[in-house]
Kinemage of the C-alpha trace (Angstrom):
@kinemage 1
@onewidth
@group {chain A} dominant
@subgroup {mainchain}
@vectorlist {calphas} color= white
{ca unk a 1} P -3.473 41.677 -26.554
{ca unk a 2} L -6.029 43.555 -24.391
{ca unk a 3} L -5.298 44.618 -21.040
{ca unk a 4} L -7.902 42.375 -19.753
{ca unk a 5} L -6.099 39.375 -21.322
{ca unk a 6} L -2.532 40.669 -20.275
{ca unk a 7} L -3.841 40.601 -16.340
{ca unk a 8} L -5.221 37.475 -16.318
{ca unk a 9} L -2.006 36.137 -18.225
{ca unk a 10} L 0.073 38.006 -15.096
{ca unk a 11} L -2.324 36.068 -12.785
{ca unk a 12} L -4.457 38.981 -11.659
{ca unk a 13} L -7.848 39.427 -11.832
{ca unk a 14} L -9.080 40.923 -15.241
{ca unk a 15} L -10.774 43.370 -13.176
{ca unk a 16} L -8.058 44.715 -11.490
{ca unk a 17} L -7.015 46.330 -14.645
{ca unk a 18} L -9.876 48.871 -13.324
{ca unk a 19} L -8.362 50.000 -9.762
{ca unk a 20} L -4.663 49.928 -11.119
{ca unk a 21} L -6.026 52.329 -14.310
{ca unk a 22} L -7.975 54.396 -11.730
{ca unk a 23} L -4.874 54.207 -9.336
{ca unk a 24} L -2.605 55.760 -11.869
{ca unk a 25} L -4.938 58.721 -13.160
{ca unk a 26} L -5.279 59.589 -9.704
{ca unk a 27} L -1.537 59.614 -8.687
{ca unk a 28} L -0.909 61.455 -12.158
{ca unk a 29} L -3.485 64.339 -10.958
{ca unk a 30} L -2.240 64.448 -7.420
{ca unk a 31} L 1.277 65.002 -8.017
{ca unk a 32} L -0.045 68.370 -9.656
{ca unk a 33} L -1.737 69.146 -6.117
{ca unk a 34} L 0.772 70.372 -4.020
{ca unk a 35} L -0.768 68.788 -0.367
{ca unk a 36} L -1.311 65.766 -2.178
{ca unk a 37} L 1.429 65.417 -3.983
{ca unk a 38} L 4.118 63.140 -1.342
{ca unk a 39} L 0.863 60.732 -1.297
{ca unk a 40} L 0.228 60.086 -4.460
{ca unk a 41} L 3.770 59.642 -5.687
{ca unk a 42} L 4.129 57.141 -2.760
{ca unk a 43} L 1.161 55.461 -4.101
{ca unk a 44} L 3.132 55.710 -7.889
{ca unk a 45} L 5.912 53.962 -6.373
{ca unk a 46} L 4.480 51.371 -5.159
{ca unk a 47} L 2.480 50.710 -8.402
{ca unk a 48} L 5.560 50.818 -9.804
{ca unk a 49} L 7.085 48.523 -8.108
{ca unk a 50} L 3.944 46.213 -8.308
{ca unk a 51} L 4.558 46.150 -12.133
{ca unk a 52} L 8.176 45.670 -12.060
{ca unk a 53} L 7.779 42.336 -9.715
{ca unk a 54} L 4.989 41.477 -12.080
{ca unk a 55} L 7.126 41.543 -15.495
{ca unk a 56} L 10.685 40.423 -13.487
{ca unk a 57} L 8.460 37.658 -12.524
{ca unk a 58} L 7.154 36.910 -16.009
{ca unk a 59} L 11.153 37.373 -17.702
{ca unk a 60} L 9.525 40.309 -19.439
{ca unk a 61} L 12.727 42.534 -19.875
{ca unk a 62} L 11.979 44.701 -22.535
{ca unk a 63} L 8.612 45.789 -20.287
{ca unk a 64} L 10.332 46.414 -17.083
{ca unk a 65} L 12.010 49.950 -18.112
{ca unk a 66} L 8.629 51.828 -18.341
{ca unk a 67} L 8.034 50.836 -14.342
{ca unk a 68} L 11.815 51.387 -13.713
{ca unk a 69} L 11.707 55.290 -15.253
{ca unk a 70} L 8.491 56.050 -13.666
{ca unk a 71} L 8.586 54.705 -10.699
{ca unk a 72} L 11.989 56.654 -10.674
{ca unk a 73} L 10.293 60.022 -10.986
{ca unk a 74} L 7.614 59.401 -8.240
{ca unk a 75} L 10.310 57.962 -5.663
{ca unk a 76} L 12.000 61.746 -7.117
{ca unk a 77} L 8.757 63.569 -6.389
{ca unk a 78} L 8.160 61.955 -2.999
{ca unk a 79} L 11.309 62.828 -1.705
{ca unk a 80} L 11.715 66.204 -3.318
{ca unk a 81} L 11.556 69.443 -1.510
{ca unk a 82} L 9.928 72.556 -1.870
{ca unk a 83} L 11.405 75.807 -1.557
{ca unk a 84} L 9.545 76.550 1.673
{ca unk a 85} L 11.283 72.779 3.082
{ca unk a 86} L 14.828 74.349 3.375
{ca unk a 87} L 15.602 77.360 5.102
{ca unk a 88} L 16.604 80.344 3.786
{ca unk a 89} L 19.329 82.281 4.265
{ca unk a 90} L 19.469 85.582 4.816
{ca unk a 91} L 20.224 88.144 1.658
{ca unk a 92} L 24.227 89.834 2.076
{ca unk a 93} L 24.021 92.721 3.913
{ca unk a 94} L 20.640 92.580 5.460
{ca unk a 95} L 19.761 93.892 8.865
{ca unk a 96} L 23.342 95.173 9.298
């Protein structure tokens, strides 16, 4: 089945096959970009969860783990921290 058909089946536009595909290749890029990055796995997640509502909705079981282990990762990225996030603590026997 095309993706066009598999939208409109869902109840979405065929179109929006388009700004979801675009949506995703962006996210996927701007989780590389480190000032970026908290946005576009938010915007991931949300996909994510868009597509797991979709296939819950539609008793598609078998398709809702690829949203659930994704989705997963970007809720991980967007609430990861970097090293420079936490503080640092001193190294033993410094400044003594």
């Amino acid at each position: 089945m095309r993706w066009s058909d598999r939208f409109a089946d869902w109840g979405y536009p065929p179109s929006a096959r388009y700004l979801v595909g675009a949506l995703e290749i962006l996210g996927g890029l701007g989780v590389l970009i480190p000032k970026g990055r908290r946005a576009a796995a938010a915007t991931l997640v949300v996909l994510m969860m868009g597509a797991l509502g979709t296939h819950a909705m539609r008793a598609e079981s078998r398709r809702l783990i690829p949203p659930l282990f994704l989705g997963g990762l970007a809720l991980l990225v967007f609430s990861g921290h970097t090293r420079r996030d936490t503080p640092q603590a001193p190294p033993r026997g410094a400044g003594v």
